[in-house]
ROSE-4610 file (N, C-alpha, C; in Angstrom, 1 decimal, always signed):
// ROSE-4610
residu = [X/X/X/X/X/X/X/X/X/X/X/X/X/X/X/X/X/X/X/X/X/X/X/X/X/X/X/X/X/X/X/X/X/X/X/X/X/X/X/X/X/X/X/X/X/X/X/X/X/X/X/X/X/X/X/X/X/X/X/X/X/X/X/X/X/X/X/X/X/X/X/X/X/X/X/X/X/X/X/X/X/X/X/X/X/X/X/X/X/X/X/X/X/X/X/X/X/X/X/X/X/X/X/X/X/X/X/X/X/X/X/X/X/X/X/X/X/X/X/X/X/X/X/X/X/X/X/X/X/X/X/X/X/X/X/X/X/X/X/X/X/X/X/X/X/X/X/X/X/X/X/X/X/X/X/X/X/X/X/X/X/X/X/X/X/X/X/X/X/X/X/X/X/X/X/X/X/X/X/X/X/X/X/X/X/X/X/X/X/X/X/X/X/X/X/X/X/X/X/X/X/X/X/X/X/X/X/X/X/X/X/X/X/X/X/X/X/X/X/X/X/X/X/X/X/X/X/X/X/X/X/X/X/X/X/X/X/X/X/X/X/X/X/X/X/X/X/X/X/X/X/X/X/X/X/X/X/X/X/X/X/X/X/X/X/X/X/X/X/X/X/X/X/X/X/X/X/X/X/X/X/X/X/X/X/X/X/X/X/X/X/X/X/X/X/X/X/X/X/X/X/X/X/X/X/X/X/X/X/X/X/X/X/X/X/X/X/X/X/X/X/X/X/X]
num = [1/1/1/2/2/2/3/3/3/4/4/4/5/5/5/6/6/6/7/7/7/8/8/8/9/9/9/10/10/10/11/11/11/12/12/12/13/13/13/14/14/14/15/15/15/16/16/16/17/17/17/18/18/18/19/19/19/20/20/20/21/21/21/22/22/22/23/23/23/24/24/24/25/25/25/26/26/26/27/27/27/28/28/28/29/29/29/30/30/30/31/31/31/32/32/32/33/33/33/34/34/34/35/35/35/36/36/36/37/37/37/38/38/38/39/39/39/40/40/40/41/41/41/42/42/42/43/43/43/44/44/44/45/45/45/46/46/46/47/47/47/48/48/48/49/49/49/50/50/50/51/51/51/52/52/52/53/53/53/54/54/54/55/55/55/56/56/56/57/57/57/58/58/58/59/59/59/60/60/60/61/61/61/62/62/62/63/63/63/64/64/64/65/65/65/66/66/66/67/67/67/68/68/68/69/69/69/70/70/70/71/71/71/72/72/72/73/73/73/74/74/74/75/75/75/76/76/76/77/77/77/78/78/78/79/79/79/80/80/80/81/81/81/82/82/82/83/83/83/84/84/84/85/85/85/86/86/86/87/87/87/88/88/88/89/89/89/90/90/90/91/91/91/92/92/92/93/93/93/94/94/94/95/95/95/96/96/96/97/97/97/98/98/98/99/99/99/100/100/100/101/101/101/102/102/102/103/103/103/104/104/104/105/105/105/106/106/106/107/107/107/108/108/108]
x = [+95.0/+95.7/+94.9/+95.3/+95.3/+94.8/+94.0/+93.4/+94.7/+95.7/+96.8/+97.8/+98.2/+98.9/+98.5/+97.0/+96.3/+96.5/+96.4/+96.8/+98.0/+99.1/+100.7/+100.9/+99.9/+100.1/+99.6/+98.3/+98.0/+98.1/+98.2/+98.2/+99.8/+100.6/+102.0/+102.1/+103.3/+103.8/+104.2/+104.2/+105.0/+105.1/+105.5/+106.2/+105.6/+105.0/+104.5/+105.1/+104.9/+105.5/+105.0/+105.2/+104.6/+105.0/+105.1/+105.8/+104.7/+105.6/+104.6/+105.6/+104.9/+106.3/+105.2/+105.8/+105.3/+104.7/+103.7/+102.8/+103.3/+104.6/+105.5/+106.2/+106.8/+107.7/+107.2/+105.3/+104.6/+105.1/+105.0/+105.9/+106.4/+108.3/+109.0/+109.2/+107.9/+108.3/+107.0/+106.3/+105.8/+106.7/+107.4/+108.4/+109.6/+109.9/+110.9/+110.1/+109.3/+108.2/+107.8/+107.7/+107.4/+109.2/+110.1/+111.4/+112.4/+111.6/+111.9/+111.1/+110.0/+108.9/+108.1/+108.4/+107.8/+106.2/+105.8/+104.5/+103.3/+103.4/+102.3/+100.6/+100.7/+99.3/+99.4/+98.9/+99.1/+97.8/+97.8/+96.7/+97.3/+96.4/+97.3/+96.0/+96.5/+96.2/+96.6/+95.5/+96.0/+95.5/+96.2/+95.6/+96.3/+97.2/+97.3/+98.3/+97.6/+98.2/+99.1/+100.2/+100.6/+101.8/+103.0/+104.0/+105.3/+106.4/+107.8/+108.5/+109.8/+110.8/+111.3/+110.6/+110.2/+109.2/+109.0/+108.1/+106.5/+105.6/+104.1/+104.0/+102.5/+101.9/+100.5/+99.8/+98.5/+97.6/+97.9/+96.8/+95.9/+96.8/+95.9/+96.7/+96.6/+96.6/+98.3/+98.8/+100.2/+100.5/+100.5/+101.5/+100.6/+100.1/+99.3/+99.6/+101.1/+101.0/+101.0/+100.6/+100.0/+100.9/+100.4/+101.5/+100.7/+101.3/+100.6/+101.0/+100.3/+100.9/+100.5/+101.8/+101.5/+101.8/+100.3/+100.6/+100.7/+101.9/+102.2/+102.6/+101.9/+102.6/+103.1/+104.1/+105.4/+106.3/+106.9/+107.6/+109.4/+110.1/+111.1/+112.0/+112.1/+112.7/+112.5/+110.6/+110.9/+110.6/+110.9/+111.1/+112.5/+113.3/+114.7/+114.5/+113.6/+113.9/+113.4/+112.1/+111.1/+112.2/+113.0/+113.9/+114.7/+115.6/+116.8/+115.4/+114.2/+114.2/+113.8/+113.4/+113.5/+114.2/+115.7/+117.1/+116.9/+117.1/+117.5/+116.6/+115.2/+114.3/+114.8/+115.2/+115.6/+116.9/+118.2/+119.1/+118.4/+117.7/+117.5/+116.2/+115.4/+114.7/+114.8/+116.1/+116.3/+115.4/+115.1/+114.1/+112.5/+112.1/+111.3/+110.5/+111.3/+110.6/+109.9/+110.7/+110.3/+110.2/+108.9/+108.9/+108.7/+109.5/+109.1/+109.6/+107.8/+107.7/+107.9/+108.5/+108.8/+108.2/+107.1/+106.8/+106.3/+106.2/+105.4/+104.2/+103.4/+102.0/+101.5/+100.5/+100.6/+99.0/+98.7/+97.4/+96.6/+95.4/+94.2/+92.9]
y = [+55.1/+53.9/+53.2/+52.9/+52.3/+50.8/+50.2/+48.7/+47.4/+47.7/+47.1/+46.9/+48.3/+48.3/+47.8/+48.1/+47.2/+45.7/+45.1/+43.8/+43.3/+44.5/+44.0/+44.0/+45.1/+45.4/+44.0/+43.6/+42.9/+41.0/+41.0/+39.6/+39.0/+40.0/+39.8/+38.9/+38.7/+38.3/+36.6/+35.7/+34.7/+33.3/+32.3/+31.8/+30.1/+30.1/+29.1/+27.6/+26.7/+25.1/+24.0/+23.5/+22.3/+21.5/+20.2/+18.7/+17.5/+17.0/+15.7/+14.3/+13.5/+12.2/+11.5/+10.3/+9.1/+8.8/+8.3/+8.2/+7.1/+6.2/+5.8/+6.5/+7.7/+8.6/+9.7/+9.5/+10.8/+11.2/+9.7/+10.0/+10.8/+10.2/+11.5/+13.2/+12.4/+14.3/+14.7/+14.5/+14.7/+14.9/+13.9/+14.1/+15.1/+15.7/+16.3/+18.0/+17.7/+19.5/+19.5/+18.8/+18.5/+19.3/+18.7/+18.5/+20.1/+20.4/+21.9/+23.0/+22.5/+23.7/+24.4/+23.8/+24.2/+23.2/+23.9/+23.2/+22.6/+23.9/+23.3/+23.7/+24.5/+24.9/+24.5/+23.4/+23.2/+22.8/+22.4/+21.6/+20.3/+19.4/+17.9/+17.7/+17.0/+16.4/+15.2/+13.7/+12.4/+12.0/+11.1/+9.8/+10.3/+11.0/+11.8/+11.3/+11.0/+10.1/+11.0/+10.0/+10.9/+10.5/+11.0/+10.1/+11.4/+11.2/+12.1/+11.1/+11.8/+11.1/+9.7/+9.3/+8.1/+7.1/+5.9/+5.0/+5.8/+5.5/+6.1/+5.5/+6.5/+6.8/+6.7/+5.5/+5.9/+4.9/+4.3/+3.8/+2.2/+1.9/+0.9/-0.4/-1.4/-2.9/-2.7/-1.8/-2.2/-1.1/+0.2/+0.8/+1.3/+0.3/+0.5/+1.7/+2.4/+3.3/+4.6/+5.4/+7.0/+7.7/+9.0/+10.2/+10.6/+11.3/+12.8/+14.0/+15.1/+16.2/+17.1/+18.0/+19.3/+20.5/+21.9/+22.9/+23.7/+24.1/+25.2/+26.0/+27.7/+28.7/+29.6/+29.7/+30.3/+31.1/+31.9/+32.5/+32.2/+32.8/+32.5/+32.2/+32.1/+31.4/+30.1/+29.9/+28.3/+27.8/+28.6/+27.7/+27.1/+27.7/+27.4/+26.4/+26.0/+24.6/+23.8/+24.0/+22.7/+22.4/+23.5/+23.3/+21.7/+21.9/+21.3/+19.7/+19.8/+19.1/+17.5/+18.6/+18.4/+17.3/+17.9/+17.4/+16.2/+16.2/+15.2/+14.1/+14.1/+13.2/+12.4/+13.2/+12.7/+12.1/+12.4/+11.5/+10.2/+10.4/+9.1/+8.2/+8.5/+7.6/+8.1/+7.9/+8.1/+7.7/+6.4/+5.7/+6.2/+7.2/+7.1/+8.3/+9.3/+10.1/+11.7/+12.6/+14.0/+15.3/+15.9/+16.9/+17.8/+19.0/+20.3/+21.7/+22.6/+23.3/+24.8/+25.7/+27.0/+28.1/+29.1/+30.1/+31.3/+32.7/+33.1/+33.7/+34.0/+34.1/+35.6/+36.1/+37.1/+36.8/+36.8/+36.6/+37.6/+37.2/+38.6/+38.7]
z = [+185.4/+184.9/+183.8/+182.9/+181.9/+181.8/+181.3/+181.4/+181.6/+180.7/+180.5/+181.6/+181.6/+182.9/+184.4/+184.5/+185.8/+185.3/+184.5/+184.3/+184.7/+184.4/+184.4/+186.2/+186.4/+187.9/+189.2/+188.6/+189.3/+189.1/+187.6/+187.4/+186.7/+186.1/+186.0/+184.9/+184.2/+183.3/+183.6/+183.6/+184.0/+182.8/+183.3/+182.7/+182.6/+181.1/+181.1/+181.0/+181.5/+181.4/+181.1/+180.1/+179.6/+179.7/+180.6/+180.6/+179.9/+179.1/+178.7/+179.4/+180.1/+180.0/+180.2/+180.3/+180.2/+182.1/+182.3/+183.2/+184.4/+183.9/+184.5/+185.5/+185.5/+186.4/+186.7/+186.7/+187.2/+189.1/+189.6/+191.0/+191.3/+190.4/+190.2/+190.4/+189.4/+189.0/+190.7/+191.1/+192.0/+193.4/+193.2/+194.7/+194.4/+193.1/+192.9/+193.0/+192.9/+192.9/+193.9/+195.2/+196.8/+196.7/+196.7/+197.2/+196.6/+195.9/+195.0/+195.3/+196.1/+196.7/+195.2/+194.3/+193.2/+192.4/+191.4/+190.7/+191.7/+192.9/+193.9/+193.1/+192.0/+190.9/+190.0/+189.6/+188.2/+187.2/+186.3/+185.2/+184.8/+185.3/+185.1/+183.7/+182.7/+181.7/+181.8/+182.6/+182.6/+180.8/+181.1/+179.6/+177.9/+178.3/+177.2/+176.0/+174.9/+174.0/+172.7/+172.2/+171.1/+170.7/+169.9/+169.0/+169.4/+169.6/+169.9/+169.8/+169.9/+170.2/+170.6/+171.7/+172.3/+171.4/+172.1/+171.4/+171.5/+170.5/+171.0/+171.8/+172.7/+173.8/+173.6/+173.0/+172.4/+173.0/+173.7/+174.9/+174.2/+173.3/+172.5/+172.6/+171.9/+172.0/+171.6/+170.7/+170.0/+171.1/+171.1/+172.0/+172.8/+173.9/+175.6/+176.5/+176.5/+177.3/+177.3/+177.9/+177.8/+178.9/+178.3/+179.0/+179.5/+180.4/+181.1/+180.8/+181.1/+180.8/+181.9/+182.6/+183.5/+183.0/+182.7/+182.9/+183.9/+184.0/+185.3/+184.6/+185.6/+185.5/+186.4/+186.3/+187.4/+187.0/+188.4/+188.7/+187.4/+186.8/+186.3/+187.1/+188.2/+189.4/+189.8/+189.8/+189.8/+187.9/+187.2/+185.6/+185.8/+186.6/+186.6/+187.1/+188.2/+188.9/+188.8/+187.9/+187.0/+185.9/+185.2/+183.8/+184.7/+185.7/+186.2/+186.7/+187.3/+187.3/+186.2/+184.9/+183.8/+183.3/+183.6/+183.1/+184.0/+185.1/+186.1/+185.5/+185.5/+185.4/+183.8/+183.1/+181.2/+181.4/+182.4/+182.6/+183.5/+184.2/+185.2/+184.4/+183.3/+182.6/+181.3/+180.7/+179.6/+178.2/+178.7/+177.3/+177.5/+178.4/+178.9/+177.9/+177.3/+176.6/+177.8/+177.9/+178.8/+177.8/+177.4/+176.9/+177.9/+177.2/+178.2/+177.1/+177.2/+176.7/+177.6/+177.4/+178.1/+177.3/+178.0/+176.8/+178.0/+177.4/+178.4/+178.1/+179.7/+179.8/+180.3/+180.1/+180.5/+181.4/+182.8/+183.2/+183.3/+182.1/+182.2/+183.3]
């Protein structure tokens, strides 16, 4: 077997997730990934500043408040239920500013 294929075999293809929101509805999204059985592994990036859609996030005197950001990578089964919880969280804090990035990973 081949270098490659032991890769595919043992570490799999999956599905990377990027959330940025605002540090306000980190809760949220915490009790909604308890409540979804999903994003129990992740890479939390606190303090995390920057400009989208929403008002900036740059931790300073004019715009004080900061994002977070979680990478998880999962199953395309729970992408489906980080995506939905995604949505829910962007209807219920709409001014609040929710990025979410979908890409895939391959683990070497």
């Amino acid at each position: 077997m081949g270098y490659l294929e032991n890769i595919k075999i043992h570490a799999g293809v999956q599905k990377r997730v990027e959330i940025i929101f605002s540090q306000a509805v980190e809760e949220d999204f915490i009790a909604e990934f308890k409540e979804q059985g999903v994003g129990a592994k992740y890479t939390k990036l606190a303090n995390v500043m920057g400009a989208g859609f929403s008002n900036p996030r740059l931790g300073d005197a004019i715009w004080p408040q900061l994002n977070m950001m979680y990478i998880i990578y999962c199953s395309e089964e729970d992408c489906a239920k980080i995506i939905a919880i995604v949505e829910k969280l962007r209807e219920q804090y709409m001014g609040e500013g929710i990025a979410c990035f979908i890409s895939e990973s391959t683990e070497v």
